[in-house]
C-alpha positions in Angstrom: 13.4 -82.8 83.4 11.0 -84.9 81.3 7.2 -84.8 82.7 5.6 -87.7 82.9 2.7 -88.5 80.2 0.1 -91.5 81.1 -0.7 -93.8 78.5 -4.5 -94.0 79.6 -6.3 -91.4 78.2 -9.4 -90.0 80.9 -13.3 -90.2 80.1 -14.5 -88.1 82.4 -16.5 -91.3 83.9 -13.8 -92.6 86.2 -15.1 -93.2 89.7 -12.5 -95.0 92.1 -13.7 -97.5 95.1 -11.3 -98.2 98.0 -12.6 -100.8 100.3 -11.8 -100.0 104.0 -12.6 -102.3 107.3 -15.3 -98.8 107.6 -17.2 -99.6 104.4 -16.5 -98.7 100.7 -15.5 -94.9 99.5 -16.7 -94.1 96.0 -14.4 -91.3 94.5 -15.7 -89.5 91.0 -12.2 -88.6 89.8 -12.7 -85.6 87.4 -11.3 -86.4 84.2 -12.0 -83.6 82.0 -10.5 -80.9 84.7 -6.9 -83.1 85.6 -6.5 -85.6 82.4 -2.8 -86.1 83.9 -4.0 -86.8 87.5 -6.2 -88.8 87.2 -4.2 -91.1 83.6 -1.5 -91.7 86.5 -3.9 -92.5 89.0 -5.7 -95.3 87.2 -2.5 -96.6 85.6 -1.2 -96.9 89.3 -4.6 -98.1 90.4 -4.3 -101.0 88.1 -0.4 -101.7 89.0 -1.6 -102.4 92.5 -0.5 -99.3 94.3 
């Protein structure tokens, strides 16, 4: 089985912000430490999921 490579390649700066009816959550996604993690999270981030 083929693993899965994201296209968007991690700074190390990537902080994500979820709005909630409780306030906003500020996230610092490390980068450096899970490249893979977080290049699928912000490529699913910014499909809307």
């Amino acid at each position: 089985m083929a693993l899965y490579t994201p296209e968007y390649q991690p700074t190390g700066q990537e902080i994500a912000v979820i709005n909630t009816s409780k306030g906003t959550v500020r996230v610092q996604l490390a980068g450096h430490d899970a490249p893979i993690h977080v290049g699928t999270f912000v490529e699913l981030a910014q499909k809307g999921f």
